[in-house]
Every structure is written in structure tokens, then in C-alpha cells.
N, C-alpha and C positions, 0 to 999 in steps of 0.2 A: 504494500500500500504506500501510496506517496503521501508526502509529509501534508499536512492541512491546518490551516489554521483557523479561528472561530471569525466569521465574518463579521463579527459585530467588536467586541474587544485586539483581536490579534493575540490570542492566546493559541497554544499547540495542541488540537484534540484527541482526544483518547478512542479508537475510530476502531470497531471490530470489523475481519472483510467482510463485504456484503454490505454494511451497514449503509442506508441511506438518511439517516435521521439519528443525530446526535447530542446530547445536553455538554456543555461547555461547561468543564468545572472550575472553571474561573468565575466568568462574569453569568453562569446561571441559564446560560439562553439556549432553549432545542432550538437547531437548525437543520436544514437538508445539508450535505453532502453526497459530492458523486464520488461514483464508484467508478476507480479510474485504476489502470493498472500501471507499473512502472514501466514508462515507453513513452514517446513525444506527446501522447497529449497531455499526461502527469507533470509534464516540463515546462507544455503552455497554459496549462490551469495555475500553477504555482506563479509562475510574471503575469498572466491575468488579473489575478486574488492582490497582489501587489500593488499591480497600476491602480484599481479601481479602489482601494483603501490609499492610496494617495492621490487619489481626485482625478485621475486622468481619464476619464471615462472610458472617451474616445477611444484610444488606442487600446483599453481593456475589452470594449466589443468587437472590438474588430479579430483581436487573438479569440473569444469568446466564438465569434464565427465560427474562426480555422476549423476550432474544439468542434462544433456543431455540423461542422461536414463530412469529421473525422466520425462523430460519435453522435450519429443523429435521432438516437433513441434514450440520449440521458436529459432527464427533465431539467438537472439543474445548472446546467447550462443556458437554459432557455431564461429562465426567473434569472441569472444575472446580468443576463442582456437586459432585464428590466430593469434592476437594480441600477447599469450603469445609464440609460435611457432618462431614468428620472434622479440621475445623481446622487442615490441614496446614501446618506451616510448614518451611523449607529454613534450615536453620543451619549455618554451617561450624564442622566437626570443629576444635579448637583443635592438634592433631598434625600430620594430614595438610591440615590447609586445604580439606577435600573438602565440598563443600553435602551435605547427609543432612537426610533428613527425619524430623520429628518429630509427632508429634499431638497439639494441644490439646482435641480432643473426644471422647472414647472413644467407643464404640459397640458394644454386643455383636454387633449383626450385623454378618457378614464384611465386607471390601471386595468379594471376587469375588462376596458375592452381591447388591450394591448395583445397584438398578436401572438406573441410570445410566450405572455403568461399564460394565456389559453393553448398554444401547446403543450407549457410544463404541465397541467394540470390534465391535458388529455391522456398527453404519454405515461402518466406515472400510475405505476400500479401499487407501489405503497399507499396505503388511507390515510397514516398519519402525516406522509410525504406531501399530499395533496392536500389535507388539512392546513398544515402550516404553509401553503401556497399560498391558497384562500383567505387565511386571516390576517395573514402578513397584505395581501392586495388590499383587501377591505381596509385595513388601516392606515394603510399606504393612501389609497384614497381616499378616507375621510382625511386626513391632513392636507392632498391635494386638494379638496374643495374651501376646507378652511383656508388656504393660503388665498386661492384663488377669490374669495369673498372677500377679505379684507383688501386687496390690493382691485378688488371692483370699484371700493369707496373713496380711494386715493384720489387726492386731486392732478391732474398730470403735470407732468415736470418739463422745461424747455431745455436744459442741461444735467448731462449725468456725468460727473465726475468720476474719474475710477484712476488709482492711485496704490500705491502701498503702505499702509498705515504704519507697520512696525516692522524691526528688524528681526533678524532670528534669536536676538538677546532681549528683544522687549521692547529695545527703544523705538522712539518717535523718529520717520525717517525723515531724512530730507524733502523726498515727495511730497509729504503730509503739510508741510510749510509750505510749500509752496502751492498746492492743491490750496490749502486755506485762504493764501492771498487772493488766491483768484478766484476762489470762494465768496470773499468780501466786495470783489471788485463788481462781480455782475451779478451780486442783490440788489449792492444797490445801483445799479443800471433800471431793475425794475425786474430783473428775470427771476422764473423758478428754475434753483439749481437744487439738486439731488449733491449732498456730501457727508458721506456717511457719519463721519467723525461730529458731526454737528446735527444733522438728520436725523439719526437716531438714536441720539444721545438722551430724548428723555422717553424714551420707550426700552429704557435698560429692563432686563428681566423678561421681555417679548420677547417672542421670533423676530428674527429679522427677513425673512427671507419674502414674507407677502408686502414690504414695502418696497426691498432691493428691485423683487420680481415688477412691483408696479411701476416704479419712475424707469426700470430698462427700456420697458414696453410702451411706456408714452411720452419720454424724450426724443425728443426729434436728433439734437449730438449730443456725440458722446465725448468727452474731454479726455485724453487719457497722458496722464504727467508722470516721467518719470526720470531719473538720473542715475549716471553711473560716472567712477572715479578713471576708468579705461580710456585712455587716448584713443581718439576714433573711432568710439565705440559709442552703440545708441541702444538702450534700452526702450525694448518695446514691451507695453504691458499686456495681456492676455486680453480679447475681448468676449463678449459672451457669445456665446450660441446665436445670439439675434443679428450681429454684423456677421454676413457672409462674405463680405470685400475686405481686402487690406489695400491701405495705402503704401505705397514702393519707400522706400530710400530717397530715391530720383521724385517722384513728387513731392516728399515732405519737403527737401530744400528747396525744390521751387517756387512750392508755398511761404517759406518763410519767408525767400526771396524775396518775393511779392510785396509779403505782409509789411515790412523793413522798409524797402523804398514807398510806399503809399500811406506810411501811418504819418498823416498832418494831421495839426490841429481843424484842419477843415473837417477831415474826414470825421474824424472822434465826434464833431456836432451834428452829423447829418443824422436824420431820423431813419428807421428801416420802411418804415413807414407800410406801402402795400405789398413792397417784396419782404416782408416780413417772414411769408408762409413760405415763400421758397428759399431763400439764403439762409433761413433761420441762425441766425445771431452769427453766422459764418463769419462776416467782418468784425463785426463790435468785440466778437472773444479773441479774433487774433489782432485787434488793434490795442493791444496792452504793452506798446514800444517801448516803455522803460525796463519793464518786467523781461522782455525777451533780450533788450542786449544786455542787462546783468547779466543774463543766463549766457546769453553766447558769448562774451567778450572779457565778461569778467571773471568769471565762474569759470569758464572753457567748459561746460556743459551742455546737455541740449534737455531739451522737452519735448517728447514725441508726443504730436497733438495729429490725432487718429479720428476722422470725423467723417461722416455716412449721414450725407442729407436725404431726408424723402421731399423730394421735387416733384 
């Protein structure tokens, strides 16, 4: 049997052969497990189980595939293409110390009507196997509706900041200042910005995920600021699921280009007036000329500003 670990904590389970259905003597929790032998799919379930407990979804279904072509009669395989589909992650409750799960991917279609889950649940012939399928969905989607509800009530956002708050030591990073300034700068311009650090600062002890989810979905740009100390080197930050385009290298400096030579004081009083709905703040947010040649001139830094108009 190849090694396995508990999908919820990362603890190593105690797995008899055969077995499809396991309790984690760690953190408490029955879960399925496939029944996989020692041979390349054992090798790509093992970096699957990895990626997808460190967020990478993406590349977890995709190896999750491979597995599913190799082994196209294990159910649980199928349920973790769910799992990374809707970004599930297992966090213990800070009260009761219990793993619950959480979603980092919204999706308007159900869990139960996800194709997937309905084949794990067809193919499996274990009852208890299929059980924890089912109630694991069911809960899965009552949290997908409640996120979904809350962030129906949001008011919508015209900028969403997206940044790195802290370092791997805890600290506040540079980003985060600088994110801030520009925070301040186009409130009071008059616009809704989406910034975390401030946004949902007094909903500490909520989710956060049916606010993040809602200003994604109804800001029109997206700001994304970042830095790094490497000569010639441009960090770019991660976008969501929702930007399907990236911006090149070769456009960002033409933009800046641009932005440098045309920022007069003319420009900074002009209203956006009715092209409003289509440049959406495109100019106003890269007309912050002071801001940018600190960064580029003084600092020798850049600020990768990543932006997806809907026109």
C-alpha cells in the first residue's frame, strides 16, 4: 500500500489493504481512501494529495485526471477533482479543534450537480464510501449557498486590490504599504475599492470568503501590486480564476510608458465623465505620477498593475 495521508489535517493513516474508508487518529475524521497499488498511479496520487493541500488546485486535477484514465473505476479520485474544482480546504475550528471545511472557489453550480461527484457516488460500491460522498457534498453545498447569499447582498466594488499582506515571518510587507496608499488615494477620488487589510477588518471572526468572492465578481479592475529586491526582476501576483488574460512584460512597460509621459496636471482634473463604463478608472488609477516614479526611480522597483477591462 502507498503511503497516505489524512486529507483534512496531513497526518499518516493507519490504512488496512482493501480498505476504502478510514478514521484519522489524529484529527478524528472518517474519510475515503483509494485503493491504489504500489506503481505510477501511487506516485501520482501522492504529488496530487500535495498540490491540492497546498492550494494549487489546478495542477492537482489535472495529475487527478492522468489517475482517472489510469484507474477509471476508483470513486475517489472523482470526489477530489471536486474537492480541487471548488478549492476545498479543511481548517480547524479555533473552539472545538474540529477540521470543517471551507471553499476557496465559488461556483454557482451545485456540488450535487457536479459531474464528478455523481460518478464517485455511482461507481462506489462501498455504502459507507458513498455515504461520506453525500454528506461531505451536502455540506459542501450548504456552505456554497451560504457564501453565495451573502456576497448577493454586497454592494459592488469598482477596484479590487490584490496584494500580499505578510511575509513568511508574519511581517507586514512592503506590498501592503503600498497597496494602502493607493488605497487612500482612490477613496477619496470617490471610488469603491475592495482592500482587504481595511475591508474586512471589522468582520474579524466571519468568513471571509462571500465578501473576497463578491467584490472579485463585481469589480470591473483588478489592481495587483507587488515588489521584489531582484535586479530585473518583476513580480507578478497570482490572479483569480475570473481573469482569463494576462498582461505580457512588453505591455506592462508600454503602459507605464504611456502613463509617465501623459500624467499632467491637466489630465488628473479631467472628469471620466461618460466613458466612465468603459475605461473604468483605467486612467485616474495609473495617473498617480508621484507614486510611480518613487517606485521606478527611486526605489528601483516596479509595481505590476495587471488590469482586465469589461468594455
Amino acid at each position: 500500500m502507498p503511503v497516505l495521508l489524512c486529507r483534512c489535517c496531513g497526518a499518516r493513516l493507519e490504512i488496512k489493504p482493501g480498505t476504502s474508508v478510514v478514521r484519522c487518529s489524529y484529527c478524528g475524521v472518517q474519510q475515503t481512501v483509494p485503493i491504489l497499488g504500489f506503481d505510477e498511479e501511487s506516485l501520482l496520487w501522492e504529488r496530487a494529495e500535495e498540490l491540492r493541500r497546498n492550494g494549487e488546485y489546478d495542477r492537482a486535477a489535472s495529475i487527478y485526471e492522468q489517475i482517472a484514465r489510469k484507474c477509471p473505476d476508483e470513486p475517489d479520485v472523482y470526489w477530489s477533482k471536486v474537492l480541487c474544482r471548488y478549492g476545498v480546504e479543511y481548517v480547524e475550528e479555533p473552539k472545538s479543534h474540529r477540521r470543517i471545511p471551507t471553499i476557496n472557489r465559488i461556483q454557482y453550480t451545485s456540488v450535487i450537480d457536479d459531474d464528478d461527484y455523481r460518478k464517485a457516488v455511482r461507481i462506489t460500491e462501498n455504502g459507507d464510501q458513498k455515504r461520506i460522498y453525500i454528506l461531505e457534498a451536502q455540506a459542501l453545498d450548504k456552505l456554497r449557498a451560504e457564501i453565495l447569499s451573502v456576497s448577493l447582498n454586497e454592494q459592488p466594488y469598482d477596484i479590487f486590490i490584490c496584494y500580499k499582506e505578510s511575509d513568511r515571518y508574519g511581517r507586514r510587507t512592503e506590498d501592503s504599504a503600498l497597496a494602502a496608499g493607493l488605497y487612500r488615494t482612490l477613496c477619496a477620488e470617490g471610488w469603491r475599492v475592495f482592500f482587504s487589510h481595511i475591508t474586512l477588518e471589522n468582520k474579524a471572526g466571519t468568513e471571509f470568503e462571500p465578501y473576497i468572492f463578491a467584490a472579485l465578481n463585481s469589480a470591473k479592475v483588478m489592481l495587483v501590486v507587488g515588489t521584489i529586491t531582484r535586479k530585473n526582476a518583476l513580480l507578478l501576483c497570482p490572479l483569480s480564476t475570473r481573469i482569463n488574460s494576462v498582461i505580457y512584460l512588453v505591455n506592462l512597460i508600454v503602459l507605464l510608458f504611456w502613463v509617465i509621459t501623459t500624467c499632467t496636471h491637466k489630465l488628473r482634473r479631467l472628469a471620466v465623465g461618460a466613458a466612465k463604463h468603459r475605461t473604468l478608472l483605467a486612467l485616474r488609477i495609473l495617473l498617480l505620477h508621484h507614486q510611480f516614479c518613487h517606485l521606478l526611480f527611486k526605489s528601483r522597483k516596479f509595481i505590476a498593475l495587471l488590469i482586465k477591462l469589461h468594455i
